[in-house]
C-alpha positions in Angstrom: 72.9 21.0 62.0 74.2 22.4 64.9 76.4 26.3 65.2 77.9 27.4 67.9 78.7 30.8 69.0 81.8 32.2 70.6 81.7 34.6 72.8 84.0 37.3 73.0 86.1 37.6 75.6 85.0 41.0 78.5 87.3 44.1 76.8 89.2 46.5 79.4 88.3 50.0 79.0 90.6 52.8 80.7 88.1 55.6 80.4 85.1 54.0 81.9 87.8 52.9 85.2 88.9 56.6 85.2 85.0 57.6 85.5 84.0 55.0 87.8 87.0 56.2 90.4 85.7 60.2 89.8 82.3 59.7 90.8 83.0 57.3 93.7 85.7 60.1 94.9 82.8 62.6 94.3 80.4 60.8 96.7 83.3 59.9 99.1 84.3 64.1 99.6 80.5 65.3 99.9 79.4 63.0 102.3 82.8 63.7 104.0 81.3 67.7 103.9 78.0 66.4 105.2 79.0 65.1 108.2 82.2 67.6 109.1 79.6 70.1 108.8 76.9 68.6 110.9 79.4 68.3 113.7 81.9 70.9 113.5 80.5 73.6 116.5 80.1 77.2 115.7 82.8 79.5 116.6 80.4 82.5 118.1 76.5 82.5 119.3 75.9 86.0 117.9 77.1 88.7 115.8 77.8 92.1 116.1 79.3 96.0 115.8 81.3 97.5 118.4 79.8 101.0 120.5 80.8 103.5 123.5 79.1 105.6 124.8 79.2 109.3 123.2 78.6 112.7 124.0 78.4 115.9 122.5 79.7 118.9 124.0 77.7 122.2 123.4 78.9 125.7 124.3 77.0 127.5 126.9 77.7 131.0 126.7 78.1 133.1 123.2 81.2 134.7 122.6 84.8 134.2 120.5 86.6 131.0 121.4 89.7 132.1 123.0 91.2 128.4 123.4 90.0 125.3 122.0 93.8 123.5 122.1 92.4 119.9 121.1 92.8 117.6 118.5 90.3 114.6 117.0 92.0 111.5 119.0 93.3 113.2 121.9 92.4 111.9 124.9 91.1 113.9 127.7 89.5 113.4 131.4 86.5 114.1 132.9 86.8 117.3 134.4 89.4 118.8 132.1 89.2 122.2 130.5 89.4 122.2 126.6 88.0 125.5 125.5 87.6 129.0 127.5 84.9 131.4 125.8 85.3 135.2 126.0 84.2 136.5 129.4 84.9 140.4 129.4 81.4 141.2 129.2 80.3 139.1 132.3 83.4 140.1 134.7 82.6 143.4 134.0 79.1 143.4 134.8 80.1 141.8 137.6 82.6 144.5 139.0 79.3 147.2 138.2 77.3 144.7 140.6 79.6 145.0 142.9 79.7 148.9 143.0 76.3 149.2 142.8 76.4 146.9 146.1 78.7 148.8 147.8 76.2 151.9 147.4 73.2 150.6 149.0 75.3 149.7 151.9 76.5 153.1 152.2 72.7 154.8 152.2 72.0 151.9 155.4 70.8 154.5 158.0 72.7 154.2 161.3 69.6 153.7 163.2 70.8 154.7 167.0 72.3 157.9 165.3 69.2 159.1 164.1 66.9 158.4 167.0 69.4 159.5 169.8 67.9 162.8 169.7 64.2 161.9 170.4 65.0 159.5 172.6 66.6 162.3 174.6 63.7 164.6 174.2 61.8 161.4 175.7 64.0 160.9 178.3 63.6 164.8 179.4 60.1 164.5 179.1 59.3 161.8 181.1 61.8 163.3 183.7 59.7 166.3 183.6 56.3 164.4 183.7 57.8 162.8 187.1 58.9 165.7 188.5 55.1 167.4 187.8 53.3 164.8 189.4 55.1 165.0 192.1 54.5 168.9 192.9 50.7 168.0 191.9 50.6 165.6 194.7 52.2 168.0 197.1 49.7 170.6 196.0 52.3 173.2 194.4 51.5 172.9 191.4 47.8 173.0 189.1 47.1 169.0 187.6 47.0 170.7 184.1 50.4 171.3 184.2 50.9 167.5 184.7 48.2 166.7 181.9 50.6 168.6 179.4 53.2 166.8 180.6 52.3 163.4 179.8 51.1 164.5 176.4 54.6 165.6 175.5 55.9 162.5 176.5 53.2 160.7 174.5 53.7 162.5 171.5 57.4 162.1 171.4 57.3 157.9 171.9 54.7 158.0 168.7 57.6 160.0 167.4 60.1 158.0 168.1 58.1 154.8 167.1 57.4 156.0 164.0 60.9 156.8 162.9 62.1 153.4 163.9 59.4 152.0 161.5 60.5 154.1 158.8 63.9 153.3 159.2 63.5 149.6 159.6 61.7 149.8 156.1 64.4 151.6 154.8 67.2 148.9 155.8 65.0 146.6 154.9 65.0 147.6 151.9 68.6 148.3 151.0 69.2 144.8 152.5 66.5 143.5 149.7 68.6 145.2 146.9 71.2 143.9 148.1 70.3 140.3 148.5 69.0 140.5 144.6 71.9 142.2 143.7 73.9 139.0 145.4 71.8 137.0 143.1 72.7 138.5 140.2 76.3 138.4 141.1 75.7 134.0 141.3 74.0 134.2 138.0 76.3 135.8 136.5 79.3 133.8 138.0 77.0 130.4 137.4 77.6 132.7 133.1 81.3 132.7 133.6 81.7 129.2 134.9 80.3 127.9 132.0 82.6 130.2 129.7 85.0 127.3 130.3 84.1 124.4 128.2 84.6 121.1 130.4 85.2 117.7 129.5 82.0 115.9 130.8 83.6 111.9 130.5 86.6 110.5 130.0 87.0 109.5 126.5 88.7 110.1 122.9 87.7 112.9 121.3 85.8 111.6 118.1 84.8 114.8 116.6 86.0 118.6 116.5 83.5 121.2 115.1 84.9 124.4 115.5 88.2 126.0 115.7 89.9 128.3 118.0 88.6 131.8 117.5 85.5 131.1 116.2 82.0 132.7 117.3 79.9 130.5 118.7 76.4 130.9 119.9 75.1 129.1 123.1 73.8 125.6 122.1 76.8 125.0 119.1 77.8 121.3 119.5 82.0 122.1 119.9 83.3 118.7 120.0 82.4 114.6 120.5 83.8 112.4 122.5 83.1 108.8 123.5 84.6 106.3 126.5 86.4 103.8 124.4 87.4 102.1 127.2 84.3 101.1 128.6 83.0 99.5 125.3 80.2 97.5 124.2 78.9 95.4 121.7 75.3 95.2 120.4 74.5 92.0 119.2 71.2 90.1 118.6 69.7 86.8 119.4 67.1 84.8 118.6 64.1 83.8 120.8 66.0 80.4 121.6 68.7 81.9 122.2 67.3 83.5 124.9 67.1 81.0 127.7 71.3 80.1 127.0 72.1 83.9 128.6 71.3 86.6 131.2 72.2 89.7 132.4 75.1 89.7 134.2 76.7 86.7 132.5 80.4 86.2 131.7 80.5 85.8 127.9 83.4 85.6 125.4 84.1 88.9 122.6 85.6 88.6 119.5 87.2 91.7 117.5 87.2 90.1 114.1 89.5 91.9 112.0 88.8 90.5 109.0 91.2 87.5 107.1 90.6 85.7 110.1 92.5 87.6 112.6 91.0 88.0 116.0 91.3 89.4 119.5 89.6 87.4 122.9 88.2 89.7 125.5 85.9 88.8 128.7 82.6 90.4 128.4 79.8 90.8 130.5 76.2 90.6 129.3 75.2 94.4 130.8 71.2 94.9 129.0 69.2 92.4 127.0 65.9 94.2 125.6 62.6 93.6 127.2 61.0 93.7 123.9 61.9 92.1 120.1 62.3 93.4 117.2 62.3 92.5 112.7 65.8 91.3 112.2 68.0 94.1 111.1 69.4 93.9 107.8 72.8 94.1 108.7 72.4 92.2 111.7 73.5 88.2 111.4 71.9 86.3 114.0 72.7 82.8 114.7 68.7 81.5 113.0 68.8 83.3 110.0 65.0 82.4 109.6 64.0 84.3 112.7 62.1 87.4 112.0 62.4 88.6 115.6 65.0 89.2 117.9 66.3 90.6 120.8 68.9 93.5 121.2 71.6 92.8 124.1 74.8 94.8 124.6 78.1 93.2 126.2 80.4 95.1 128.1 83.9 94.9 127.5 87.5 97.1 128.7 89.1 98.2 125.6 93.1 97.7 125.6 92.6 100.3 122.6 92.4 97.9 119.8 88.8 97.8 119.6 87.1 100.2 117.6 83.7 101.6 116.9 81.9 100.0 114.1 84.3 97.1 114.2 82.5 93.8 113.6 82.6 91.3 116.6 81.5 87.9 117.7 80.1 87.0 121.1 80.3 83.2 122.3 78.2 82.1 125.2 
């Protein structure tokens, strides 16, 4: 005897439709990812902080600060005066240099003054040693007489001679003390000039160490200040990266300030290091796997919104 079986008819399940339409929307969204994110372009080539060139400004003469009139964020030019050191001590001294000047130039010896007189008593002896040769070559009169004659002049030219000499040594050396009394007088000024604390760039003033009417000793760092509007950023790329820019380049800076605000400037690629370096840690390059890179610094003008330290992004 034959049985036959019925088969049941194929049941609808909602559940196993809801999970079959998850997973295929799963698979649909990654690979979505996969490819967005193998051909979406990066926005920069290499990362970045933002530098200017600093300098500290040391006193150069000891003594109380007398004015010192700034503030950390003023701005000042190169050239400017911000301080003034005490300089009573070194104008005085000066004024004693300058007496002390005036009296070797009153002990000069007026040199025709003192030698007028034997140059007379030459003048009359030679007269006389004429006149005595003549009345020896007449006869009137014994050669000795002439013999004396000419000694007296001789004596009175060694005479003479030798008083010149002396008193050329003596101007000469007045006109020495003088001369190094002239250069102690230029030090001294060279002392004062420096009592006035110049600005040596133009720049912001970053730091202020001291206060007006302080004491400070020659060599105390008074204030910093940096050009921030010549900036840079230092950045770092890879050994790849290397053959995409040069010295010299026109590039394209980023000021990232964070939440995805920017700010564009032109930069130009001023220094790229001759030699490589172990990746910094805070340093993101654009090959994360590179273990050496290169240093390079792009120069941008600041319209005041970039800071030091900020983070930026260069594009090549």
């Amino acid at each position: 005897m034959m049985t036959t079986t019925k088969q049941k008819p194929h049941e609808y399940s909602p559940s196993s439709n809801k999970k079959r339409c998850g997973i295929g929307c799963i698979c649909c969204l990654f690979l979505w990812g996969v490819v967005s994110c193998s051909t979406q372009e990066k926005e920069y080539d290499a990362t970045g902080t933002f530098e200017a060139t600093e300098t500290t400004v040391f006193a150069e003469q000891s003594g109380a600060l007398l004015t010192f009139n700034i503030s950390e964020g003023d701005k000042i030019t190169q050239g400017q005066e911000v301080g003034l050191v005490d300089t009573t001590q070194i104008w005085l001294k000066i004024k004693q240099l300058g007496a002390t000047k005036q009296i070797y130039q009153s002990q000069k010896p007026d040199m025709q003054k003192q030698i007028a007189a034997t140059r007379q008593q030459l003048a009359k002896a030679q007269q006389e040693q004429r006149r005595y040769q003549e009345l020896v070559a007449d006869g009137a009169a014994p050669s000795k007489m002439l013999d004396d004659a000419k000694s007296q002049v001789l004596l009175l030219q060694r005479q003479l001679d030798a008083q010149i000499s002396s008193l050329n040594t003596q101007l000469s050396t007045l006109n020495s003390q003088q001369a190094a009394t002239d250069v102690q007088v230029s030090q001294l000024r060279d002392q004062l000039s420096k009592c006035h604390v110049l600005a040596p760039i133009s720049g912001t003033v970053l730091e202020k160490y001291v206060e007006q009417g302080e004491f400070v000793a020659t060599g105390k760092p008074l204030l910093k200040v940096a050009d921030t509007e010549n900036m840079f950023i230092r950045a770092y790329v890879t050994s790849a990266q290397l053959q995409t820019v040069k010295v010299g380049q026109t590039v394209k800076v980023f000021a990232d300030y964070g939440n995805g605000q920017k700010k564009e400037y032109d930069g130009t690629v001023s220094w790229i290091s001759s030699r490589s370096e172990f990746t910094p840690k805070t340093i993101l390059t654009d090959d994360e796997r590179a273990d050496l890179v290169y240093a390079m610094k792009v120069a941008i003008k600041n319209d005041g919104f970039a800071k030091i330290g900020m983070y930026g992004e260069v594009k090549f």
